[in-house]
Backbone bond lengths (Angstrom), bond angles and torsions (degrees), N, CA, C in turn:
res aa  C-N    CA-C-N  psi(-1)  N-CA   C-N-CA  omega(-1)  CA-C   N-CA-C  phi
1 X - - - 1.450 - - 1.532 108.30 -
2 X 1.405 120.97 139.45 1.396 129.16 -169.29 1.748 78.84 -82.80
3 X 1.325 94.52 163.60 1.499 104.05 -173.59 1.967 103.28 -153.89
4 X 1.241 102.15 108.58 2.135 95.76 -175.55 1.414 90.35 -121.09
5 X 1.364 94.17 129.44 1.536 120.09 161.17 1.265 117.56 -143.90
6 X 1.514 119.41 178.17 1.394 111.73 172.61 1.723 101.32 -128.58
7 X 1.135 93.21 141.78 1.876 123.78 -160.15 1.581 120.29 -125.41
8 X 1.734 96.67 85.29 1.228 98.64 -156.79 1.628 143.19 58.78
9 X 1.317 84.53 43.44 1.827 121.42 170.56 1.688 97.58 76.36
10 X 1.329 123.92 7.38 1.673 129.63 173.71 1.711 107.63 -91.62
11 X 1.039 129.21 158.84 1.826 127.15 -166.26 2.168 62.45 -115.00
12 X 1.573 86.97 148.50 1.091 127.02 178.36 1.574 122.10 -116.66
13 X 1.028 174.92 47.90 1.654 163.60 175.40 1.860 103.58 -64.78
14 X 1.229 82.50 134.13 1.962 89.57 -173.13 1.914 94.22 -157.49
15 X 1.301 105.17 115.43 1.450 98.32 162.89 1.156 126.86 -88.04
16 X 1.230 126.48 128.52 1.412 137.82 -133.16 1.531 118.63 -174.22
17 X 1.973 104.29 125.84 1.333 105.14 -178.48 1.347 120.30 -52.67
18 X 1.286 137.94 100.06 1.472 137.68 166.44 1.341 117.03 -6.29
19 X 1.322 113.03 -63.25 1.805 111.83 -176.01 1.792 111.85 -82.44
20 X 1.310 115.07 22.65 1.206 102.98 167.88 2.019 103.83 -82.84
21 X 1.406 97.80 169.49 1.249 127.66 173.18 1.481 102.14 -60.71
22 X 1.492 126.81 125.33 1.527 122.92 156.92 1.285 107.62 -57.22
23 X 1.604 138.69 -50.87 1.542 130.58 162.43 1.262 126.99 -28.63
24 X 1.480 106.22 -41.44 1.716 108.49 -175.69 1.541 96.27 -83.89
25 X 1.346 127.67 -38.75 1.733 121.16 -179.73 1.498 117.48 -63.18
26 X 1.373 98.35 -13.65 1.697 91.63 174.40 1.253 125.63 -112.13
27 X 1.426 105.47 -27.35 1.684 114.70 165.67 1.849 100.88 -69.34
28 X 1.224 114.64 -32.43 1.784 91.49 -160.46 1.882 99.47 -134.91
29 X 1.422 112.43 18.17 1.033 113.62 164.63 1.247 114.10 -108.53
30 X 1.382 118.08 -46.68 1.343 135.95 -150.91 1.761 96.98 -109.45
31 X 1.442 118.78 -33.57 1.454 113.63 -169.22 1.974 117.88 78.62
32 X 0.908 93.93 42.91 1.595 94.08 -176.06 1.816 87.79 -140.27
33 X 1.481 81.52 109.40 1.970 106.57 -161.73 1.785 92.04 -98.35
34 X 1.219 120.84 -3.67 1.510 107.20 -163.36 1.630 103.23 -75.48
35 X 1.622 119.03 -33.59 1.438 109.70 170.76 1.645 140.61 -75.63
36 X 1.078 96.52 98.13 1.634 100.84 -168.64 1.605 135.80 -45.69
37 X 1.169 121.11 134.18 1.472 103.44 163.66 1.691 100.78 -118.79
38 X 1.827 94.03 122.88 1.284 110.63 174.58 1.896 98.12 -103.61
39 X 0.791 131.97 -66.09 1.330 112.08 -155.73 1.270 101.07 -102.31
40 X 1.406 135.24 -63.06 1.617 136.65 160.36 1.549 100.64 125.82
41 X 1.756 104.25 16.53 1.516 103.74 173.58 1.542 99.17 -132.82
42 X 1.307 123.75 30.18 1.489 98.08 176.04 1.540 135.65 94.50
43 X 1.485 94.74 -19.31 1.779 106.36 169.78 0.919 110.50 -80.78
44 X 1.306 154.56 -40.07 1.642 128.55 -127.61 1.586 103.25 -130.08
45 X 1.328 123.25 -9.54 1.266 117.19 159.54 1.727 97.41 88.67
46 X 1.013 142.14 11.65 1.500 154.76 150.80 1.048 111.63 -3.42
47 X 1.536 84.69 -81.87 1.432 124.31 -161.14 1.680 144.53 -101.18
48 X 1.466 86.28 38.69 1.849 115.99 -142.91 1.911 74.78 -90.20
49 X 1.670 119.54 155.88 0.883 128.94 139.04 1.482 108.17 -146.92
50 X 1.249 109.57 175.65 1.951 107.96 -174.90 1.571 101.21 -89.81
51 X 1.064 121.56 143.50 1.927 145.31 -178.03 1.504 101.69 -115.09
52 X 0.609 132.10 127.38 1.862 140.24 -164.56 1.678 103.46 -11.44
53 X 1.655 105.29 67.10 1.451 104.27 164.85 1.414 118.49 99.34
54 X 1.808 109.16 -9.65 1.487 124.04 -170.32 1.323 98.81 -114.87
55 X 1.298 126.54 138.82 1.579 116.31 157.75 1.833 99.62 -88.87
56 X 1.897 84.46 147.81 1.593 97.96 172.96 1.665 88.09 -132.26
57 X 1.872 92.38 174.78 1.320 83.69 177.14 1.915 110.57 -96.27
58 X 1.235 162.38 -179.99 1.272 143.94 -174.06 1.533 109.00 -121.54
59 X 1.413 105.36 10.45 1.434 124.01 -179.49 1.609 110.80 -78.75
60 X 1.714 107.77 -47.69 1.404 124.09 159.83 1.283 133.51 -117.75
61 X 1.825 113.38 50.73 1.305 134.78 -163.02 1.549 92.70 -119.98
62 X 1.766 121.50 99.34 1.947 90.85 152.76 0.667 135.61 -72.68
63 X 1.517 127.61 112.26 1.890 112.83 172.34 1.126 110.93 -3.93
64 X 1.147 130.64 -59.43 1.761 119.52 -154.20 1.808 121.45 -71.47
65 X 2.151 85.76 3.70 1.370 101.12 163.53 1.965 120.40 -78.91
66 X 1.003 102.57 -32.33 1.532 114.66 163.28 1.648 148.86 -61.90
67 X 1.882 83.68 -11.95 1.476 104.89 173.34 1.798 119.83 -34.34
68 X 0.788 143.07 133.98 1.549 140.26 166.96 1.214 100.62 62.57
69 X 1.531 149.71 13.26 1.759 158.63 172.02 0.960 122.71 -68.08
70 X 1.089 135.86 167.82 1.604 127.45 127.95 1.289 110.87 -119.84
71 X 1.587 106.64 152.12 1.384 134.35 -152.81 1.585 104.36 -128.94
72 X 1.302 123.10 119.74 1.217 107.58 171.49 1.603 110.94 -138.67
73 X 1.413 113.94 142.08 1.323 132.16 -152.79 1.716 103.08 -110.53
74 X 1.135 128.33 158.77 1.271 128.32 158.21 1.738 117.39 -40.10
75 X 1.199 114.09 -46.76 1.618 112.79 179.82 1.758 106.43 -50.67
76 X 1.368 114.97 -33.26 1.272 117.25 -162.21 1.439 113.82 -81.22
77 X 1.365 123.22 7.73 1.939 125.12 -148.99 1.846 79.93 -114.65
78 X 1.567 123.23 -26.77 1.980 101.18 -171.89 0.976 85.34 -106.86
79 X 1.516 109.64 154.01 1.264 131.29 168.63 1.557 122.44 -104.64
80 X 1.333 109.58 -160.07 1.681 109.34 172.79 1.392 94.17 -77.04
81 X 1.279 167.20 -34.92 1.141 152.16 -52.94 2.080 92.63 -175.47
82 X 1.524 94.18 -56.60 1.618 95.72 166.68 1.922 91.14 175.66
83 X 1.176 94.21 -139.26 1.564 119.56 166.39 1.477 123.18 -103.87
84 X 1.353 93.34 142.04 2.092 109.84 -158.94 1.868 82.40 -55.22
85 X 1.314 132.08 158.49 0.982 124.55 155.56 1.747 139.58 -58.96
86 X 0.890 103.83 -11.28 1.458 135.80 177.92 1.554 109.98 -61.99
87 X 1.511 108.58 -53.50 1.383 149.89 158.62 2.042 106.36 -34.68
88 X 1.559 79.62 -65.85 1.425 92.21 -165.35 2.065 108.55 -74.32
89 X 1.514 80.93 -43.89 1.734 55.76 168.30 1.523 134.88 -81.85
90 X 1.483 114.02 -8.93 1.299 99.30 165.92 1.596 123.73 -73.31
91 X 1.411 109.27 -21.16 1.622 120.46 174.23 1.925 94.89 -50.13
92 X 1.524 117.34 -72.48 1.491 129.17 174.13 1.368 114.95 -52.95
93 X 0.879 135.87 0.48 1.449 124.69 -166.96 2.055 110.38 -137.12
94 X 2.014 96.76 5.55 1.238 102.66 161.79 1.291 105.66 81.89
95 X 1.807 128.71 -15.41 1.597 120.66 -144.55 1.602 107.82 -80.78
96 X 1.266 104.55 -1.15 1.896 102.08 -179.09 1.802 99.37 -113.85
97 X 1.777 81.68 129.62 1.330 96.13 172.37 1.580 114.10 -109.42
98 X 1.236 107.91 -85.05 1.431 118.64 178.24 1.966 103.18 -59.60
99 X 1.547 106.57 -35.34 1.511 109.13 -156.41 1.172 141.91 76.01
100 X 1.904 100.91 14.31 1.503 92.21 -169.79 1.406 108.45 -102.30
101 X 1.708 114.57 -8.45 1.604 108.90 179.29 1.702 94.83 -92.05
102 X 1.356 114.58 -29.43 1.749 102.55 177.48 1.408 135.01 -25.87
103 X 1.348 139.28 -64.44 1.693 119.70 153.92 1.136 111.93 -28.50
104 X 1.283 142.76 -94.18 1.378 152.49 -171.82 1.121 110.76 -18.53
105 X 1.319 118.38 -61.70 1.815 134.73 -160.21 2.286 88.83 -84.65
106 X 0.791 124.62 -50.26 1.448 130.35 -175.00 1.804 91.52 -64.65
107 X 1.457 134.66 -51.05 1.778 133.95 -170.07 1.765 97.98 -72.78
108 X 1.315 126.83 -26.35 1.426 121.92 -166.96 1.751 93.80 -98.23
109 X 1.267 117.65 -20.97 1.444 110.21 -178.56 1.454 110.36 -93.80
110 X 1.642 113.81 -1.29 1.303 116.06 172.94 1.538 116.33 -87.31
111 X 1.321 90.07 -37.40 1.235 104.47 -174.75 1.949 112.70 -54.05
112 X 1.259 114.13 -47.66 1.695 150.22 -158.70 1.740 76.10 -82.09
113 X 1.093 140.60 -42.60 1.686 116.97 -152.33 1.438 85.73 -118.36
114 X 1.258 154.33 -4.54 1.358 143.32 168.06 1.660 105.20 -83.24
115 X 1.448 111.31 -20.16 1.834 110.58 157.91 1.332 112.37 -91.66
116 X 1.527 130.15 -23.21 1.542 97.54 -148.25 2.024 66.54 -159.82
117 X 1.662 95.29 154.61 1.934 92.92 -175.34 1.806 92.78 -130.26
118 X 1.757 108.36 -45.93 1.358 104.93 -177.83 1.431 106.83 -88.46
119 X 1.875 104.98 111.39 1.761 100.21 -179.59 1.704 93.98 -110.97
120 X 1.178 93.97 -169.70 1.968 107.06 154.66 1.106 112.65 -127.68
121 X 0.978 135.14 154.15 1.398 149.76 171.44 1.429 120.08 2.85
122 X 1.948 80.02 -75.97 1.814 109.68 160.38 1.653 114.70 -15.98
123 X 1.882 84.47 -85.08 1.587 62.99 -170.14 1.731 126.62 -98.02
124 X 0.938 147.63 9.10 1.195 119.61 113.10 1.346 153.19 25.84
125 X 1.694 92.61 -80.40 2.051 107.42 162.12 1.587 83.30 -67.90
126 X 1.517 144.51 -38.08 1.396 106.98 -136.27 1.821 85.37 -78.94
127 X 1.594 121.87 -54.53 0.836 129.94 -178.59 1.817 125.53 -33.99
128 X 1.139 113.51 -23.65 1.377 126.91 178.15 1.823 129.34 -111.92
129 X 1.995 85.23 2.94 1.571 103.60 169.63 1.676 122.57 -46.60
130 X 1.364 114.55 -22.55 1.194 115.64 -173.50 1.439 118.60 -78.37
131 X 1.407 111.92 -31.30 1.222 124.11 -178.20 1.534 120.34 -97.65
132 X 1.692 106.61 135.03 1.657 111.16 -153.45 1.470 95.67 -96.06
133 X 1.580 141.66 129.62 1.266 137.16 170.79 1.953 89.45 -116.67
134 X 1.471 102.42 122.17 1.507 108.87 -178.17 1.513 84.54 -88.17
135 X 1.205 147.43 -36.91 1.424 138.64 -152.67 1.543 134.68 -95.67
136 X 1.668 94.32 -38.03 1.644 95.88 -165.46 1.943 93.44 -104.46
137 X 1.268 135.53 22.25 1.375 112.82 178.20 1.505 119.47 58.84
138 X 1.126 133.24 -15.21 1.436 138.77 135.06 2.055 87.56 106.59
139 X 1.196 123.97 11.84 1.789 125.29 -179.98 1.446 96.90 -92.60
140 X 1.002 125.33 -21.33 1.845 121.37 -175.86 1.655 94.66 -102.50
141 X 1.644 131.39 -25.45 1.274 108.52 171.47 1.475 104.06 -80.74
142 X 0.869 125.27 -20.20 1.750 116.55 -169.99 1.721 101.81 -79.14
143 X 1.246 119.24 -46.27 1.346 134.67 174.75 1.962 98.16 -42.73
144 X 1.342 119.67 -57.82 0.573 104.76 -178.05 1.589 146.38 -84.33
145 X 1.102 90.80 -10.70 1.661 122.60 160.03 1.572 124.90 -56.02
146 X 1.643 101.80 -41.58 1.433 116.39 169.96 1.425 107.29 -73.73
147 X 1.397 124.49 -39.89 1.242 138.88 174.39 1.767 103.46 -38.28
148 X 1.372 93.29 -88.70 1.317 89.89 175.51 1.779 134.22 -59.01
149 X 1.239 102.08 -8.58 1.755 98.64 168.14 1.308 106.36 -83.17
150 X 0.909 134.26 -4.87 1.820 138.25 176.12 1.430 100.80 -101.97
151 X 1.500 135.39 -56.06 1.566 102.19 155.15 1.637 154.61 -63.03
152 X 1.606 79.85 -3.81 1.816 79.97 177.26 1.652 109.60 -104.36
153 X 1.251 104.37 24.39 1.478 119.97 178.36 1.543 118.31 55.56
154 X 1.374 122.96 -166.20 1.116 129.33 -162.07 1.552 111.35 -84.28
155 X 1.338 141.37 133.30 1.283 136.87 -171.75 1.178 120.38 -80.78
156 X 1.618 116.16 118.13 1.456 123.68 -150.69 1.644 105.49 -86.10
């Protein structure tokens, strides 16, 4: 099945089995390794990217859910310009250790501050419940989350 979307603000066409995994079409179709698959059922928040403004996870996404969408991946958040801020404050704020929940935990915190800029703490963790960090204790991702909702200013 021909399949058009746009992939990180680029129009995409890829012919492609319908019931494959969007994870497997982008790690081994497309080559964009930054989205993880940690568990391959949906827990651990890996493999989260945003679907027109929603994060899903791409572990249990069919491509043929993306038809006419946009999809955006960790590759898509820096620009020519530098790194999305999101980016930057987890670089400043220490929150990546290993790096393997970082896309995921950075696409669900994009998602949460492109609706809403003044959070608390609260929700925050609640907003980032999906995603599993075995390493950093989750106080340097929240740190950095606040980080970046104070540089991308107030939500207009």
């Amino acid at each position: 099945m021909k399949i058009e979307w746009l992939l990180n603000g680029r129009p995409i066409t890829l012919d492609v089995d319908p019931g494959r995994m969007l994870l497997d079409v982008l790690r081994n179709e497309l080559g964009l390794k930054g989205t993880k698959e940690g568990c391959g059922r949906g827990e651990c928040g890996a493999c989260t990217v945003i679907l027109n403004g929603q994060t899903v996870l791409s572990c249990l996404t069919p491509v043929s859910k993306v038809q006419g969408r946009s999809v955006t991946t960790i590759e898509g958040l820096a620009t020519d310009e530098g790194l999305h801020p999101l980016q930057q404050a987890f670089l400043e704020a220490g929150a990546v250790q290993c790096g393997f929940c970082t896309p995921g935990m950075i696409l669900s915190a994009k998602a949460l501050l492109d609706e809403h800029r003044s959070l608390s703490e609260q929700e925050i963790r609640e907003a980032i419940s999906g995603n599993l960090c075995r390493c950093t204790g989750y106080d340097k991702i929240v740190e950095a989350i606040k980080r970046a909702s104070t540089a991308l200013g107030p939500k207009e």
